[in-house]
C-alpha positions in Angstrom: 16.4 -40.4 -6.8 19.0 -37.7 -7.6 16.2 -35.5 -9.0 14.2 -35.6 -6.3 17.1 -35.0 -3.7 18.0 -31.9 -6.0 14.9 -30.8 -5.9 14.6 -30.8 -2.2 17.6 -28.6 -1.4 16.6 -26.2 -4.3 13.3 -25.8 -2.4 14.7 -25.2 0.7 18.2 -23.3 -0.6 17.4 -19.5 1.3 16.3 -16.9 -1.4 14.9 -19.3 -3.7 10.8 -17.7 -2.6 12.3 -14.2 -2.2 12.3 -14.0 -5.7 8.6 -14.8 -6.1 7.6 -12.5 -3.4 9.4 -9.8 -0.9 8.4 -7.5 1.8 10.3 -4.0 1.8 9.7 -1.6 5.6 10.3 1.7 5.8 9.9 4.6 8.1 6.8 6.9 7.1 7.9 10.1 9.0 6.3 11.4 11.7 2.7 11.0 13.3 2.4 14.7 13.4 0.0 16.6 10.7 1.0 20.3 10.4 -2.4 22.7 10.3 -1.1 25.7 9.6 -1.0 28.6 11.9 1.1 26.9 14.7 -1.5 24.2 14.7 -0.4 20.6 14.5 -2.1 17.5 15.2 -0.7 15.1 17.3 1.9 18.2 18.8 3.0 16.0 21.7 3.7 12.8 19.7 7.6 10.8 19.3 5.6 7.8 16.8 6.8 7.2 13.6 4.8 6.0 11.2 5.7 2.6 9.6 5.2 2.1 5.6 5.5 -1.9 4.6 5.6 -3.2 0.8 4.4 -6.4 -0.4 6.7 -7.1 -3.6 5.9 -10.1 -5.8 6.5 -11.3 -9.3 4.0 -9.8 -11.9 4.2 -8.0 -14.6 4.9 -4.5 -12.7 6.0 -4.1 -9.3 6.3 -1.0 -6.8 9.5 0.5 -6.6 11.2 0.8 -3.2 9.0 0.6 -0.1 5.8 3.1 -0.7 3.2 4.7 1.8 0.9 7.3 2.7 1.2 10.2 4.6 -1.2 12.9 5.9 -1.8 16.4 4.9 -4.4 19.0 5.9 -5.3 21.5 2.9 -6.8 24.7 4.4 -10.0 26.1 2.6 -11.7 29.4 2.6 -13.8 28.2 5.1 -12.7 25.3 6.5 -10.5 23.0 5.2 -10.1 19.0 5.1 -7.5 16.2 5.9 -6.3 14.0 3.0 -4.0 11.1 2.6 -1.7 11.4 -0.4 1.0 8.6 -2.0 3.4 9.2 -4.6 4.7 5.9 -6.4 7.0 4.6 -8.7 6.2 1.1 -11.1 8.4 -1.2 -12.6 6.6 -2.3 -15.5 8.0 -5.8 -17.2 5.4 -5.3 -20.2 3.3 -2.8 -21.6 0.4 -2.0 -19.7 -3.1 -0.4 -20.0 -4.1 0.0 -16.4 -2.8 -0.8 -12.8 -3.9 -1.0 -9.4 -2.3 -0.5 -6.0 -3.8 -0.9 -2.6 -3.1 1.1 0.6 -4.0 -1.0 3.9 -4.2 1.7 6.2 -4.1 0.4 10.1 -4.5 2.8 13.5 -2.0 2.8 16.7 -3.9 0.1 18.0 -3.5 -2.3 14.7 -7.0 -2.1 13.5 -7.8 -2.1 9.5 -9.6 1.3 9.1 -9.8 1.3 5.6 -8.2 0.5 2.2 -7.0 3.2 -0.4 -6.8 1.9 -4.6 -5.0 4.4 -6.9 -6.0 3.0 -10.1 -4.9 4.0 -13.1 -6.0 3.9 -16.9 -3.2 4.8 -18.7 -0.5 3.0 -21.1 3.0 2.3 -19.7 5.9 0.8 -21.5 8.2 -1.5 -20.4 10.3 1.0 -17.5 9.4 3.5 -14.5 6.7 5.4 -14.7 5.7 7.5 -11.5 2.1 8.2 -10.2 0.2 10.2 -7.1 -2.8 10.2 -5.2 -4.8 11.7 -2.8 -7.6 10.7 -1.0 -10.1 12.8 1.7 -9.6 11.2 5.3 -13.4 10.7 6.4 -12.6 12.4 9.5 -9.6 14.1 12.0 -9.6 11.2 14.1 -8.6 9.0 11.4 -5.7 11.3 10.4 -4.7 11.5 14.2 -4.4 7.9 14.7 -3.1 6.2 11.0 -0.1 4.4 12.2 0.9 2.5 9.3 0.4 1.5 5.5 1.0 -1.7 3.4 1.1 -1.2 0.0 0.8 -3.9 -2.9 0.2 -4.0 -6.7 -3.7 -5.5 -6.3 -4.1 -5.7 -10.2 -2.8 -5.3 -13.3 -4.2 -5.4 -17.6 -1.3 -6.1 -19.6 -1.9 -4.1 -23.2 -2.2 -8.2 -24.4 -5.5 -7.8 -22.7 -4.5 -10.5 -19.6 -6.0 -9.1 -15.8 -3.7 -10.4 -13.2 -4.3 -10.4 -9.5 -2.5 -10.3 -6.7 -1.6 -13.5 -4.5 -3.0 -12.3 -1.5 -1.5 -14.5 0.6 1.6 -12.5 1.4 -0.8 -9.0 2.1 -2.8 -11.3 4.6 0.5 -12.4 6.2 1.4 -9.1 6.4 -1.8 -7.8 7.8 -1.5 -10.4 10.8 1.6 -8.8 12.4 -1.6 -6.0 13.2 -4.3 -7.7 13.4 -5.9 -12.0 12.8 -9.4 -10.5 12.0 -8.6 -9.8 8.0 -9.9 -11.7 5.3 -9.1 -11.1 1.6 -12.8 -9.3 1.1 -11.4 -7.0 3.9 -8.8 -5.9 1.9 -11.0 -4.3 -1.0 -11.7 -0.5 -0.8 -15.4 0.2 0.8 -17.4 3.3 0.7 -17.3 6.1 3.4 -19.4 4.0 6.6 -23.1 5.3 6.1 -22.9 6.4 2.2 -24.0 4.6 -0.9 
């Protein structure tokens, strides 16, 4: 009886899940995406883009709270929006590849698409730092990204074992925008119209 009464107020002790799984928030910066030539997008906006981390316990884990922001690269004759990250891992093992979602949601809390930076590459066990950029399919897309979750989606260990993400926590996080997400939701699709 002792065990089980132990067990009980371990199991309800605060803390005692934060160490399986965590959500870091932090501010993205600003809604506004600087063209170039006095040109900015979204000129007139206050909104502050809003950057969420799912933590949990796998072999590697994001550092701090990670998101993406929006940058327009000028061409010579026109030029195109992108979203870029930048990222630091924790890595517990070695590792031969790793992948991290971007949930990217719009002012109004809808799921308009899903960014992977993956990446073949050994890490040791410590910090290793990584970017990416992505083209935004279009300016209204850029205009109205409002915020980001961000969450290790899979890992190969240099043993050779894939691990996935619980998805659990992402989906709880994705229902403070929006109850329409499923876990095939989350996965990266192609540009609407292209195969």
């Amino acid at each position: 009886m002792n065990v089980i009464a132990a067990l009980l107020v371990l199991a309800f002790l605060p803390g005692i899940s934060s160490a399986q799984t965590s959500v870091s928030k932090a501010s993205g910066g600003s809604m506004k995406t600087e063209l170039g030539m006095g040109i900015t997008l979204n000129k007139g906006s206050t909104l502050q883009r809003e950057w969420i981390t799912v933590h949990q316990a796998l072999p590697a884990d994001l550092v701090g709270t990670s998101g993406v922001r929006t940058v327009y690269m000028p061409g010579r004759v026109s030029g195109e929006y992108n979203y870029e990250a930048e990222l630091t891992i924790e890595a517990k093992e070695p590792l031969a590849a790793i992948s991290v979602h971007y949930l990217l949601f719009d002012i109004w809390g809808r799921h308009v698409r899903t960014l992977a930076l993956t990446e073949v590459t050994d890490v040791q066990p410590s910090q290793k730092s990584f970017s990416g950029r992505w083209r935004a399919w279009s300016e209204n897309d850029v205009a109205t990204y409002h915020a980001s979750i961000a969450y290790v989606a899979r890992i190969r260990t240099k043993a050779g074992r894939v691990i996935a993400a619980d998805l659990s926590p992402v989906l709880a996080e994705t229902r403070k925008f929006t109850s329409k997400l499923t876990a095939e939701d989350l996965e990266p699709k192609t540009r609407p119209g292209s195969q």
